[in-house]
C-alpha positions in Angstrom: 45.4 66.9 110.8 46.0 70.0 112.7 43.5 73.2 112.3 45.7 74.6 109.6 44.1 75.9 106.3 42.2 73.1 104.8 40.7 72.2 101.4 37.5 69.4 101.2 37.2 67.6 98.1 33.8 66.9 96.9 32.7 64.1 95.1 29.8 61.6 94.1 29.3 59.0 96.6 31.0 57.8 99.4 32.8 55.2 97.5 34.4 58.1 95.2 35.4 59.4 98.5 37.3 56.0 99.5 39.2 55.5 96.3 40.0 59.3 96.7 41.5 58.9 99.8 43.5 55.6 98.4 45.0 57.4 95.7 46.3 60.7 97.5 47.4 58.2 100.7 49.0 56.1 98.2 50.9 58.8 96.8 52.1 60.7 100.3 48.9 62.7 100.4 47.6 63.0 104.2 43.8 63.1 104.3 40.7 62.0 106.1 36.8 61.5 105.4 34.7 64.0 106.9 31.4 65.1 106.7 30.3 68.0 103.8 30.4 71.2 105.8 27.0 72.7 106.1 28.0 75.9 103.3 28.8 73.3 100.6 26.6 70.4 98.9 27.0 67.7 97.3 25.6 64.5 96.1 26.9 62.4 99.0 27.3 63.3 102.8 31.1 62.3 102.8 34.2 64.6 101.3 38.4 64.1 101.3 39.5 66.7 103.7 43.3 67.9 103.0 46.4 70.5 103.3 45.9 73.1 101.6 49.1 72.7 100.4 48.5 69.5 98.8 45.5 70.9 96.7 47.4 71.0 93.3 48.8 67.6 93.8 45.9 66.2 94.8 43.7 67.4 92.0 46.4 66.2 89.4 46.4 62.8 91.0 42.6 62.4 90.7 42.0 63.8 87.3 44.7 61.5 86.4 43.5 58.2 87.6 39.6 59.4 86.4 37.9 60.0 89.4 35.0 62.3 88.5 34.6 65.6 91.7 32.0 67.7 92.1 35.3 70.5 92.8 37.9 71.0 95.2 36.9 74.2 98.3 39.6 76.0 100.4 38.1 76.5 103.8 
């Protein structure tokens, strides 16, 4: 991903964060894992990072299949 405008998707343990990033990669999403940036928390150490652009979709996808975040963060 390039250093465009970004949005981290937090969620509840690292294995939330690899079926997140099956499900938007499944369904044309580009993402990576990356570490929680130090200004946010969360209940694991691990978040989806994103396009911004993608934020909609990708929050649509994930309530849809029933994966549970702890909220989606433009950066």
């Amino acid at each position: 991903m390039t250093k465009e405008a970004y949005t981290v998707i937090l969620v509840h343990s690292t294995n939330h964060a690899l079926r997140a990033q099956d499900i938007l990669g499944k369904n044309g999403i580009s993402c990576s894992l990356i570490t929680v940036p130090r200004q946010l928390s969360s209940d694991c150490g691990v978040c989806v990072r994103i396009g911004r652009i993608d934020k909609e979709k990708a929050a649509s996808l994930l309530y849809a299949s029933g994966l549970e975040t702890d909220g989606l963060h433009d950066m």
